[in-house]
BAGURO-965514 format. One line per field, with one value per residue (C-alpha): x negated, y negated, z negated; residue number from 1. Coordinates in pm, 1 decimal. Example, Ala and Ser with C-alpha at 12.3 -4.5 7.8 and 13.67 -1.06 7.14 Angstrom:
<pts>
c1 <- c(-1230.0, -1367.0)
c2 <- c(450.0, 106.0)
c3 <- c(-780.0, -714.0)
seq <- c(1, 2)
</pts>
This chain:
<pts>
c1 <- c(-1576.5, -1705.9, -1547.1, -1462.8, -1737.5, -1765.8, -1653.6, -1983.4, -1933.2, -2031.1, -2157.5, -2528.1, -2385.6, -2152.1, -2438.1, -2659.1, -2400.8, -2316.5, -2650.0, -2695.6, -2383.6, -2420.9, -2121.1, -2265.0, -1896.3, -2082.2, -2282.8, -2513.2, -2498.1, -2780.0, -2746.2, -2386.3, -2131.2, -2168.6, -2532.5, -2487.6, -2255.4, -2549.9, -2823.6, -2529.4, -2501.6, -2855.0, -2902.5, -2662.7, -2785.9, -3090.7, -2962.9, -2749.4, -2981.9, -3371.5, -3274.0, -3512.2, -3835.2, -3932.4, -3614.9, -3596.6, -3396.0, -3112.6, -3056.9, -3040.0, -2803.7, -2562.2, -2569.1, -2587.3, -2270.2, -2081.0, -2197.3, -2530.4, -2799.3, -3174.0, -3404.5, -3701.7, -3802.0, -3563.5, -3245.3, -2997.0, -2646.1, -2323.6, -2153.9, -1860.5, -2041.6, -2295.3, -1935.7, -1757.6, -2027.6, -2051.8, -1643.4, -1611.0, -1941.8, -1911.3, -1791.3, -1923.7, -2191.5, -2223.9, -2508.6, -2462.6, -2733.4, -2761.5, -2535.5, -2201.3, -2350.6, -2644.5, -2363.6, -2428.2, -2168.3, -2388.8, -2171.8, -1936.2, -2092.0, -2278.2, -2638.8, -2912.7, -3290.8, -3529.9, -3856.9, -4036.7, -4344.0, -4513.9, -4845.3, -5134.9, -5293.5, -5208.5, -5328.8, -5478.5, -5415.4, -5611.4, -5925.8, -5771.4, -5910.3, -5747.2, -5730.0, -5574.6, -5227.9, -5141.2, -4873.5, -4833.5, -4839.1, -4544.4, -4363.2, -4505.8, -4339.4, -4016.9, -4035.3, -4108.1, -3779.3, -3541.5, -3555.8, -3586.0, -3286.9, -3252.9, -3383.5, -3086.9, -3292.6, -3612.4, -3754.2, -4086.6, -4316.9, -4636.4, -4809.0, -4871.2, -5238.7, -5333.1, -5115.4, -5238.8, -4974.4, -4756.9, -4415.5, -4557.4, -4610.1, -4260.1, -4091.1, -4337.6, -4258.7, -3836.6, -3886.0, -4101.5, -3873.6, -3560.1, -3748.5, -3844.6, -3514.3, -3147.9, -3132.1, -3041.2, -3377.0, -3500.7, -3803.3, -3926.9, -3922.5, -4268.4, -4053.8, -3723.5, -3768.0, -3864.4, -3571.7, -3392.3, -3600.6, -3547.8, -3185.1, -3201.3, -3358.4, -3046.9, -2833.4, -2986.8, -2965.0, -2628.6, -2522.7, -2414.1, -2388.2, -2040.8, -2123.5, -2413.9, -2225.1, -1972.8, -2205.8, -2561.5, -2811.2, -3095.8, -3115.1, -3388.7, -3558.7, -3630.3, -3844.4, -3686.7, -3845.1, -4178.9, -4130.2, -4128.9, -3853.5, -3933.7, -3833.2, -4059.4, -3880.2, -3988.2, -3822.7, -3515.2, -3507.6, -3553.9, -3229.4, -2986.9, -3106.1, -3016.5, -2700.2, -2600.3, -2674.2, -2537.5, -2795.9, -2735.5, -2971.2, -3174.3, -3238.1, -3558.3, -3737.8, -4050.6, -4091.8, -4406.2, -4319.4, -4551.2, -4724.2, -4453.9, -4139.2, -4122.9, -4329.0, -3954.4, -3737.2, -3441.4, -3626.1, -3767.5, -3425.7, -3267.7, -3509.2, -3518.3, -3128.7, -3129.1, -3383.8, -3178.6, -2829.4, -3003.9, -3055.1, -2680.8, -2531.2, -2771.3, -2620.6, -2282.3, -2290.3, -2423.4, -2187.8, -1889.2, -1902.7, -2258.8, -2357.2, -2618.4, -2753.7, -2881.7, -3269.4, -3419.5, -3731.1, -3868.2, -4167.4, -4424.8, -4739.6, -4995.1, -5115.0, -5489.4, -5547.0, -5292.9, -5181.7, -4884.2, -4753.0, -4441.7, -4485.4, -4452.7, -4180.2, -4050.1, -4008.4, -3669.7, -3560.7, -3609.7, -3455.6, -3144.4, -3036.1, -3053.9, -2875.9, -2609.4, -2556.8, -2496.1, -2206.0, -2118.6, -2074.0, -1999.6, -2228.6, -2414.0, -2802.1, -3105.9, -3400.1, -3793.2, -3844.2, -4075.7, -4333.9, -4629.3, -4967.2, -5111.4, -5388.0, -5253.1, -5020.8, -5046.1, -4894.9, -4894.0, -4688.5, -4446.8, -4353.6, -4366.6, -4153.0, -3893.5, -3823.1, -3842.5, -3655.6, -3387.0, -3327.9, -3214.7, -2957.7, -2838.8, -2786.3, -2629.3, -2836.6, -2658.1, -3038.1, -3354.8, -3713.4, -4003.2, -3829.2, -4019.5, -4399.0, -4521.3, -4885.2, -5103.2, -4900.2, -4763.7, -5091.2, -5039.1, -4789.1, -4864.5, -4701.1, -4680.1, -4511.1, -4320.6, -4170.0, -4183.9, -4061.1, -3780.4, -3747.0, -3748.5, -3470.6, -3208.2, -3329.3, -3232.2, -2973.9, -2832.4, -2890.1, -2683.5, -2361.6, -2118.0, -1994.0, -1608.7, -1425.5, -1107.5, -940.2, -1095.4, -1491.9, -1432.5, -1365.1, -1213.7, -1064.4, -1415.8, -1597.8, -1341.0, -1354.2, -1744.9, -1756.4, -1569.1, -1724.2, -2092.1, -2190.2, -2344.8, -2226.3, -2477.4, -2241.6, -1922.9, -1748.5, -1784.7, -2089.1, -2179.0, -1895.6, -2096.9, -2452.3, -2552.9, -2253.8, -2349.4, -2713.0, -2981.2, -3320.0, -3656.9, -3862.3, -4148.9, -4152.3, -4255.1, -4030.2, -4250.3, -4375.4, -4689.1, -4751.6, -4598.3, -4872.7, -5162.0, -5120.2, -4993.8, -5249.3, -5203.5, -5133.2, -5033.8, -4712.9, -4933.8, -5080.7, -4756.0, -4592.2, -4873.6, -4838.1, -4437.9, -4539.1, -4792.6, -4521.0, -4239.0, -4531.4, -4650.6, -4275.3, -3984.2, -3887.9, -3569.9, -3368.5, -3099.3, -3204.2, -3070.1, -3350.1, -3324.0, -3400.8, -3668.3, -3821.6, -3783.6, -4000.7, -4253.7, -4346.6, -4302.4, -4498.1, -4786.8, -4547.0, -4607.3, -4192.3, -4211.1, -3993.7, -4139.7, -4025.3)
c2 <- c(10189.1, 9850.0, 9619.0, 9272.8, 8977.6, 8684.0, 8373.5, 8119.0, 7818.7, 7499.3, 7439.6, 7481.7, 7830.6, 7900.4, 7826.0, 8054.4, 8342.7, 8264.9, 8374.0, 8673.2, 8806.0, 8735.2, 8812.3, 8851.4, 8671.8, 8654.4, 8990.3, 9013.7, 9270.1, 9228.0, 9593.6, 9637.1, 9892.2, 10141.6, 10124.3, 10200.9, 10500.5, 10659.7, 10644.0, 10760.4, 11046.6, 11159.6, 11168.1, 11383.2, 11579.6, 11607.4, 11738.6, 11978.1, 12116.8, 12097.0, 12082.0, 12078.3, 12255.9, 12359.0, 12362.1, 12471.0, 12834.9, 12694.7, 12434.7, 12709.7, 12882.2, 12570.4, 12450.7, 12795.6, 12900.8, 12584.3, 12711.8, 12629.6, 12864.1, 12926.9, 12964.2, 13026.8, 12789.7, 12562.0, 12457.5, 12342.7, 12170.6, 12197.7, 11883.9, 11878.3, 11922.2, 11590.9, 11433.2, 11509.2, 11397.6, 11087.0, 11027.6, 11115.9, 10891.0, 10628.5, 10330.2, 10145.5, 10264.4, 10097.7, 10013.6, 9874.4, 9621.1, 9700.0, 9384.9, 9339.3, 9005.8, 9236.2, 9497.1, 9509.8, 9645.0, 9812.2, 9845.3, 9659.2, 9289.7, 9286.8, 9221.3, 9243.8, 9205.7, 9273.4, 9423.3, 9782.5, 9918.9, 10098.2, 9939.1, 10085.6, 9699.4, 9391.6, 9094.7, 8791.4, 8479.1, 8285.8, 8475.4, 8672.2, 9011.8, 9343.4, 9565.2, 9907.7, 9836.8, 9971.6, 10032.2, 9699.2, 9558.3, 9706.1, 9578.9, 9223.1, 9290.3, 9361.8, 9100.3, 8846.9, 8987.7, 8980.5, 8625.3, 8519.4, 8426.2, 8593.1, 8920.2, 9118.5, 9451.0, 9585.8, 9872.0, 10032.3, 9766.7, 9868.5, 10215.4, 10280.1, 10406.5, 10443.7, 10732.0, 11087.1, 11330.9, 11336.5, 11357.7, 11096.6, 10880.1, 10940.9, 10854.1, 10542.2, 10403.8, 10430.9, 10325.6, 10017.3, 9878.6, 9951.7, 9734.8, 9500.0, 9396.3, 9409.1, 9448.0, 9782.6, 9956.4, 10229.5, 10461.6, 10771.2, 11158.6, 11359.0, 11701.3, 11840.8, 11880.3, 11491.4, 11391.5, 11588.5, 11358.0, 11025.7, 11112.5, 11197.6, 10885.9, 10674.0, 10817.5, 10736.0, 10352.9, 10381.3, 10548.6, 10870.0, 11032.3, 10939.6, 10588.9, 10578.1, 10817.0, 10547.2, 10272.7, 10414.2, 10140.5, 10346.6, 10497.4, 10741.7, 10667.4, 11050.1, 11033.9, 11394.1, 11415.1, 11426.9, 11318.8, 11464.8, 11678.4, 11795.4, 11881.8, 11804.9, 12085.1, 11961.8, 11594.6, 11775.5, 11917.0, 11654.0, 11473.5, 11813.4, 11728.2, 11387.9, 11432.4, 11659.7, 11462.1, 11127.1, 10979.0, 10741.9, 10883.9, 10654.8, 10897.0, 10721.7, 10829.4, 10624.9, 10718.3, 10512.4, 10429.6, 10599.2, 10806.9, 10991.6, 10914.7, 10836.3, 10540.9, 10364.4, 10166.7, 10411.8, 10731.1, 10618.7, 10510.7, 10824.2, 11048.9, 10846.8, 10854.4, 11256.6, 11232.4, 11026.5, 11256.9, 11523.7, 11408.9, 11270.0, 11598.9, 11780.4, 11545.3, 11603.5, 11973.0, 12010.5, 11732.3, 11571.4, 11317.2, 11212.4, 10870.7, 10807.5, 10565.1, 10575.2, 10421.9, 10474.9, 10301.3, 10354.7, 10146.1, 9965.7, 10111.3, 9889.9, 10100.5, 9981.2, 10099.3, 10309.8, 10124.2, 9978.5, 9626.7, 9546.3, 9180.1, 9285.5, 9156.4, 9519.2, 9576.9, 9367.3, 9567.4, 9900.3, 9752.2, 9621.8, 9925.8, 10152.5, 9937.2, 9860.3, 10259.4, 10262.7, 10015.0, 10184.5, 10480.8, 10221.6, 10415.3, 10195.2, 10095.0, 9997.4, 9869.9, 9732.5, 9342.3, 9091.3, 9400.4, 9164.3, 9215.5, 8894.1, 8951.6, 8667.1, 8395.9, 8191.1, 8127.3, 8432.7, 8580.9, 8316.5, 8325.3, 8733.2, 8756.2, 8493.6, 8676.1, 9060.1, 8884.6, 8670.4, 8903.5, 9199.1, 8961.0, 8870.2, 9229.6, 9293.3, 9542.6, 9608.3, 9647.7, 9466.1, 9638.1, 9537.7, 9163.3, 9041.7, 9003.5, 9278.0, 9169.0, 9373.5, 9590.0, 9711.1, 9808.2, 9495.9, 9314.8, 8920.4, 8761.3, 8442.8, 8562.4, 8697.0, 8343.7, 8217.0, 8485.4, 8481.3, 8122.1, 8216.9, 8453.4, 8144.4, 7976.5, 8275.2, 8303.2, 7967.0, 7890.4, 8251.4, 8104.7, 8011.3, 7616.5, 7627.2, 7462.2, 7256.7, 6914.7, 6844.7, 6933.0, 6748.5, 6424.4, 6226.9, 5976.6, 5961.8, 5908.1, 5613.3, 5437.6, 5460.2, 5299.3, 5023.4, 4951.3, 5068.6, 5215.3, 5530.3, 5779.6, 5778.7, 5664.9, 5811.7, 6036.3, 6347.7, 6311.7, 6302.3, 6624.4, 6858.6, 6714.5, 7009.6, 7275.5, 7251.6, 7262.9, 7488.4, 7283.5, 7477.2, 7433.0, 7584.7, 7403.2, 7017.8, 6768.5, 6476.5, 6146.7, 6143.6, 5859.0, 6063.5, 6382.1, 6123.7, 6046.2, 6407.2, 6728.5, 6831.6, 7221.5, 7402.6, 7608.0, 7964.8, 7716.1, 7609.7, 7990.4, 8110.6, 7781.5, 7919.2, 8302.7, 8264.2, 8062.6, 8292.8, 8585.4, 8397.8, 8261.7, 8539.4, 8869.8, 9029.3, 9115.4, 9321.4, 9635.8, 9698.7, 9673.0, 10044.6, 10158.1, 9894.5, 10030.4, 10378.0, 10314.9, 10148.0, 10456.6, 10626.5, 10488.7, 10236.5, 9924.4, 9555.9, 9524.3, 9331.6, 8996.5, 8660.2, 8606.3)
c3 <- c(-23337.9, -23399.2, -23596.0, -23490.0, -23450.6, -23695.6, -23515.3, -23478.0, -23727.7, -23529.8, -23182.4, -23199.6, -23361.5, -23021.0, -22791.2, -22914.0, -23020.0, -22624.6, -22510.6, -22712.1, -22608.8, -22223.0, -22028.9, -21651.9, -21490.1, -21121.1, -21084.9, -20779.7, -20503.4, -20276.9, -20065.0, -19881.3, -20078.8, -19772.8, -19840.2, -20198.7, -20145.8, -19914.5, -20238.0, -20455.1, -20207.7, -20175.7, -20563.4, -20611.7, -20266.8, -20483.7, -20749.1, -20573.1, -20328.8, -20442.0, -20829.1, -21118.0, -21195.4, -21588.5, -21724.6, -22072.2, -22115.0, -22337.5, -22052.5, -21759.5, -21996.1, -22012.6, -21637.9, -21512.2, -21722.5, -21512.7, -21155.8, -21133.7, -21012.0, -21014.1, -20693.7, -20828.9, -21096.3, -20999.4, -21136.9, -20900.3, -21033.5, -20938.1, -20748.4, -20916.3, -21268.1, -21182.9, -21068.9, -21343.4, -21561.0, -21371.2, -21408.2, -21756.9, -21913.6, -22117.4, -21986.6, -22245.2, -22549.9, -22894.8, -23039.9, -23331.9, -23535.9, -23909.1, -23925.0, -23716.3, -23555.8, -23356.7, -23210.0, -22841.5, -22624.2, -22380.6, -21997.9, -21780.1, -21739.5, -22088.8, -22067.2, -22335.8, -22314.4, -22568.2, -22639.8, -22500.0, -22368.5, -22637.1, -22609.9, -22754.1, -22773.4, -22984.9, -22806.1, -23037.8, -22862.6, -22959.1, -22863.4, -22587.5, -22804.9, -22713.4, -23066.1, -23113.6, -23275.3, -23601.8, -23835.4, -23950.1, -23637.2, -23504.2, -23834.4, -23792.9, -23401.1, -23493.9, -23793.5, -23519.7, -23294.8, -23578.0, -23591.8, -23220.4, -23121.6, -22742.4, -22809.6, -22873.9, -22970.7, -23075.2, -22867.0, -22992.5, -22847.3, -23014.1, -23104.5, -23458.8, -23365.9, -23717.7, -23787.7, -23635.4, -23754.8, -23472.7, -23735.1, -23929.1, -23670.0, -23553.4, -23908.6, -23977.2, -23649.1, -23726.9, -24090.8, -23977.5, -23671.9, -23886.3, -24193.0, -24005.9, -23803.6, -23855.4, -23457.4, -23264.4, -23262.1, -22979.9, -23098.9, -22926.3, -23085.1, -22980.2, -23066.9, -23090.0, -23504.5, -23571.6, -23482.4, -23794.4, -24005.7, -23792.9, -23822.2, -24244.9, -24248.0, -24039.0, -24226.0, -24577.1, -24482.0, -24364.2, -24653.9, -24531.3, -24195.2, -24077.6, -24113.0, -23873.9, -23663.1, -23661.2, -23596.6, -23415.2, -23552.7, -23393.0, -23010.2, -22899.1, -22566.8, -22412.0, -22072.5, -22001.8, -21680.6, -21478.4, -21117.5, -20901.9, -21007.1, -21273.8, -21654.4, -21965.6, -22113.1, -22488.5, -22443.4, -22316.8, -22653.0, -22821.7, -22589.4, -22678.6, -23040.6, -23042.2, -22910.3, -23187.9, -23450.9, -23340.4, -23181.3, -22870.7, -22593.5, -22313.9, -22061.6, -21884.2, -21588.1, -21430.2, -21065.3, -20922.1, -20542.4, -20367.1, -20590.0, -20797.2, -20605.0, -20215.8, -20071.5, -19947.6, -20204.7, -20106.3, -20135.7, -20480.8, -20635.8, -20488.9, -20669.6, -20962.1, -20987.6, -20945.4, -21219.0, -21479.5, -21329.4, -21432.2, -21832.7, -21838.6, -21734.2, -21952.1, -22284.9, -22167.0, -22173.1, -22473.8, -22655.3, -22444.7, -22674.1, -22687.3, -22596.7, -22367.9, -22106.0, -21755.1, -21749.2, -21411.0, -21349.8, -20998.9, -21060.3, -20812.8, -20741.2, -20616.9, -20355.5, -20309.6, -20683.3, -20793.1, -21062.6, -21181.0, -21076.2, -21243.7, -21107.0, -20785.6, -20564.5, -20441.4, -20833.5, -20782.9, -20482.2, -20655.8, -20971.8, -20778.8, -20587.3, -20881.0, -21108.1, -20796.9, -20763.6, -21151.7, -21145.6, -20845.0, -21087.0, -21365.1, -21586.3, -21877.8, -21767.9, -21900.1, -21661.8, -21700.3, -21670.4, -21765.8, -21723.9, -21592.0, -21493.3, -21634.7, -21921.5, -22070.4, -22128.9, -21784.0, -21445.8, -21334.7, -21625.9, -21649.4, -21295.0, -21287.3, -21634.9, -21489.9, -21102.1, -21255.0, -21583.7, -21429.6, -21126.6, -21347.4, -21517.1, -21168.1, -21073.2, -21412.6, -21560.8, -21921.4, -22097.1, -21990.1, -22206.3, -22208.2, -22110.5, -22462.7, -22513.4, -22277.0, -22101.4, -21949.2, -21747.3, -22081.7, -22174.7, -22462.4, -22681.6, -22757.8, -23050.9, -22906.0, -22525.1, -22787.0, -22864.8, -22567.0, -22364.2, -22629.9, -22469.2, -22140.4, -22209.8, -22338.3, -22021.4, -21813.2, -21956.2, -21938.4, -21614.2, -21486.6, -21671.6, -21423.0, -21475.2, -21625.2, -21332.5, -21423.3, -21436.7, -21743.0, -21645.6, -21304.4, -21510.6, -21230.9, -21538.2, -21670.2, -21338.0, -21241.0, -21591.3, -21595.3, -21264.9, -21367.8, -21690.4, -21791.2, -21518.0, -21733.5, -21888.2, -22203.3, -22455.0, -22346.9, -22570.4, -22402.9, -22297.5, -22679.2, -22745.6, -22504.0, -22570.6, -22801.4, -22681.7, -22299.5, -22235.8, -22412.0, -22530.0, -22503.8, -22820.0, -22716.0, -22320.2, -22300.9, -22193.5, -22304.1, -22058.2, -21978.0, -22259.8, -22482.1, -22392.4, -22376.6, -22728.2, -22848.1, -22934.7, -22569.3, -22633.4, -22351.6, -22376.5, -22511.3, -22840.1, -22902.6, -22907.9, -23117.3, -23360.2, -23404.8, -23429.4, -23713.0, -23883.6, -23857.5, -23957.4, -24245.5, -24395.4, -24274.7, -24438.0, -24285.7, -24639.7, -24478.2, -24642.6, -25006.5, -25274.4, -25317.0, -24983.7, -24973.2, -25281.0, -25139.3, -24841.0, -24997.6, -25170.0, -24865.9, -24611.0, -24589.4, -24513.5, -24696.3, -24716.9, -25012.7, -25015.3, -25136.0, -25497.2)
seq <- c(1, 2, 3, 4, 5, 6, 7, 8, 9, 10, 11, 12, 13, 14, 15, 16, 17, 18, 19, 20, 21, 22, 23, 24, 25, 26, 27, 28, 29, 30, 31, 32, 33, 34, 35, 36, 37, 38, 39, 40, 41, 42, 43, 44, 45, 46, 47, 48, 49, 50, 51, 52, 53, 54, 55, 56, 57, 58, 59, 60, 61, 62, 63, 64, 65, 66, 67, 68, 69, 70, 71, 72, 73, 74, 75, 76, 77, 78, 79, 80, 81, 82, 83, 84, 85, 86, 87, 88, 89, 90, 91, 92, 93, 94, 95, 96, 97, 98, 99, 100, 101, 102, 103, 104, 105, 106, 107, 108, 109, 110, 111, 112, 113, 114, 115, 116, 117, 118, 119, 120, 121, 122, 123, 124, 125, 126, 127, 128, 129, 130, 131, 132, 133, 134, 135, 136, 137, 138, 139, 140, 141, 142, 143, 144, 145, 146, 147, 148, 149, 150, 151, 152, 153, 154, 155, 156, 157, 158, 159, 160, 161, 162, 163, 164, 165, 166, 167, 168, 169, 170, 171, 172, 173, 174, 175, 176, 177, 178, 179, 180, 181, 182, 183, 184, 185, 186, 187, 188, 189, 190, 191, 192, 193, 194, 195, 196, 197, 198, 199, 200, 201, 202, 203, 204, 205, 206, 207, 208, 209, 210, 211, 212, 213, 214, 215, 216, 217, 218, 219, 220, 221, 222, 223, 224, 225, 226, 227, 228, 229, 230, 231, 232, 233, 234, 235, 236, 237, 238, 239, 240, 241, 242, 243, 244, 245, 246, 247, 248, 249, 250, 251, 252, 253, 254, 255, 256, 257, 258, 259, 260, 261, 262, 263, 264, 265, 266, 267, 268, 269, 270, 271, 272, 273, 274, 275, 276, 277, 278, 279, 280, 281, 282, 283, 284, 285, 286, 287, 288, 289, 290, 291, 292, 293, 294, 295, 296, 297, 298, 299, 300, 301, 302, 303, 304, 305, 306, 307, 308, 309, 310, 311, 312, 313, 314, 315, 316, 317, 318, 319, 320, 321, 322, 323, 324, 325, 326, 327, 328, 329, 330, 331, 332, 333, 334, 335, 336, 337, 338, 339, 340, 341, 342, 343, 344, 345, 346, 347, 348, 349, 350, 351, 352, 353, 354, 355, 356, 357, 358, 359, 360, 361, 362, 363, 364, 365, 366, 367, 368, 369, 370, 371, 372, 373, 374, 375, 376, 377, 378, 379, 380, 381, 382, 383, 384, 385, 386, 387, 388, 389, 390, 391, 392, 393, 394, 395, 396, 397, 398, 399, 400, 401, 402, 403, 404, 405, 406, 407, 408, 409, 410, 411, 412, 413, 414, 415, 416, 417, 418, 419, 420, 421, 422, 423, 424, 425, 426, 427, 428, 429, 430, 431, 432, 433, 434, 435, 436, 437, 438, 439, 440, 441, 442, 443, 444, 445, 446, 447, 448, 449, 450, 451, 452, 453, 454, 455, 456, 457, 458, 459, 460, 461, 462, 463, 464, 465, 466, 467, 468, 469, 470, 471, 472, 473, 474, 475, 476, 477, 478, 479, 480, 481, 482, 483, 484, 485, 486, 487, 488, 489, 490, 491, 492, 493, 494, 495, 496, 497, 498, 499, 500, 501)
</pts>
């Protein structure tokens, strides 16, 4: 269980402990409740009738043991086991920061966005250069997200392409996103026995494994199936082992429309919900008590390529109507936003971010990836969209809160002594009470005049995010891990965790 928040200090405190712990009072529901119960329907249907292909054997052995049967290669549920899965999940999933003041409360109206992708490229902005990520850069990522204010997690954003041995790889990547922020981290296990040594590791920093159990500072993200239909029997492993050992589990599946999943934004998100059924049901049968979240991702396929186009318009739809069915079930969710195309930071990525971005806040999707940083068609991770996605995020934010409504906001006393006096409201108290409370100020966005810009250095908004990132890169180091454990993985792995004297 967690324990209870610290109260923010002051105002500037309030606004921002406000938007990291958005409270979605006004969630929107684009497709009609009727409509919803019909894709509800057909993913179970799915389930139930065509089933899964490439199941592993201790999985048959658990479903078929509760009713389920085999037709060939195919496992086919139960309905009442994916229903009683469906009525017994988690309403709402901890994941807990390494610090109490990073807890996310993942469900009901709670929504988070943070980081994602796993990008094999680190993007320099100033020259526009595409490099294989490394190690380092990954640490330097989540460095960056620990101190940005709106991302409320760090999911594995870059690759550590430096590293071949696939356990290696697997521990390096936990022990450098868990030394690098205080924040819930998601990394990924290539096989069943990494996550043993992922899991040693949580539970060395939390000082034994109850605690973590307690409080889950780290979540594994387990694509556990390939659509169409069909298991990747060694991630489903690596889910069963998670949930064993106290592990939140993301069960993602990506369903390209058209390609991997049916061409229609129904079909897609019916699949795709069958797909991510079949993981949850899968966790609770091997561990009632397991935590785990839905991640569907029907994703768009641009069609005249083939490739992906998370900027796409029909990326909203998609997104919608699978999150809808999963408050329908009022199952926890994580989606894809912010996913653009763009090679870089411009137009076309700040407009793409903000629909995909601010859409799945609308729709109240509990976890937004790849909402921070992501270029490329995930194919990249910029520092600086780092900051100012982070930016676009309190923006988003902001602008979804809905206005408190009372006799005291509607200021009729206000309005009628203005009138009859100034004439402005500049200097009146409240104005001045709810200047820094009430209204969120970009740092990295211009507000100057244009005298103001005439006579200024005339950055555009990507110069200005790369100016903060290489200061927060050159001057922060997180210090929320104890000397010895810092010490400890230092000798371990080839991290630069040492503090500034």
């Amino acid at each position: 269980m967690s324990r209870k928040r610290r109260k923010p200090k002051n105002e500037a405190e309030l606004k921002n402990y406000n938007l990291k712990n958005f409270v979605n009072e006004k969630v929107y529901s684009p497709i009609e409740t009727n409509s919803v119960k019909k894709i509800a329907d057909a993913a179970i249907k799915i389930l139930a009738e065509i089933g899964m292909s490439d199941a592993p054997k201790e999985l048959c052995e658990l479903v078929l043991k509760r009713g389920g049967k085999l037709e060939g290669d195919r496992l086919i549920y139960p309905p009442n086991l994916i229903e009683n899965t469906i009525a017994k999940h988690q309403r709402v999933v901890l994941l807990a920061g390494q610090t109490i003041e990073n807890d996310l409360h993942v469900g009901g109206n709670h929504v988070y966005a943070g980081t994602g992708g796993a990008a094999p490229h680190l993007q320099n902005s100033k020259t526009n250069e595409y490099v294989p990520s490394k190690l380092k850069d990954l640490y330097n990522a989540a460095r960056l997200a620990d101190r940005l204010p709106n991302i409320s997690f760090f999911a594995r954003s870059l690759v550590a392409g430096d590293i071949e041995d696939p356990l290696e790889f697997d521990l390096s990547t936990a022990a450098a996103s868990l030394a690098g922020t205080s924040k819930h981290v998601i990394v990924q296990a290539a096989h069943f026995s990494h996550v043993n040594a992922i899991a040693e590791l949580c539970y060395k920093i939390a000082g034994g494994e109850e605690s973590f159990r307690k409080r889950p500072f780290l979540s594994l993200n387990v694509n556990h199936a390939v659509p169409p239909l069909r298991f990747d029997p060694e991630s489903v492993k690596v889910m069963l082992k998670a949930a064993n050992l106290g592990i939140p589990v993301h069960c993602n599946v990506f369903g390209q429309l058209g390609a991997s999943s049916p061409v229609t934004v129904a079909g897609s998100v019916s699949q795709t919900l069958a797909e991510t059924l079949a993981g949850l049901v899968s966790i609770h049968l091997i561990n009632p008590e397991a935590e785990s979240i839905a991640g569907p991702r029907p994703m768009i396929t641009d069609l005249r390529t083939g490739g992906m186009a998370g900027g796409a318009p029909e990326q909203l739809m998609a997104t919608a109507a699978a999150v809808q069915v999963l408050r329908y079930w009022e199952i926890p969710c994580s989606v894809i936003a912010g996913a653009t195309d763009s090679n870089s930071i411009d137009f076309q990525s700040g407009y793409e971010k903000a629909l995909t971005i601010n859409s799945a806040v609308q729709i109240g999707a509990n976890l937004i990836t790849q909402a921070a940083g992501s270029q490329a068609s995930l194919m990249a991770v910029n520092y600086s969209a780092m900051v100012a996605d982070n930016e676009l995020i309190g923006t988003i934010f902001r602008s979804n809160m809905v206005p408190e409504i009372n006799d005291e906001t509607l200021m009729y006393e206000s309005i009628k002594e203005v009138v009859n006096n100034d004439g402005h409201y500049l200097g009146h108290p409240e104005t001045y009470a709810r200047m820094k409370s009430d209204f969120y100020y970009p740092e990295i966005a211009e507000r100057k005049s244009i005298e103001e810009w005439a006579t200024s250095e005339q950055l555009h908004m990507g110069q200005r995010a790369e100016a903060q990132a290489s200061k927060i890169l050159s001057e922060y180091r997180p210090n929320h891990l104890p000397s010895k454990i810092i010490n400890e993985l230092i000798n371990r792995f080839s991290l630069d965790l040492k503090r500034p004297d």
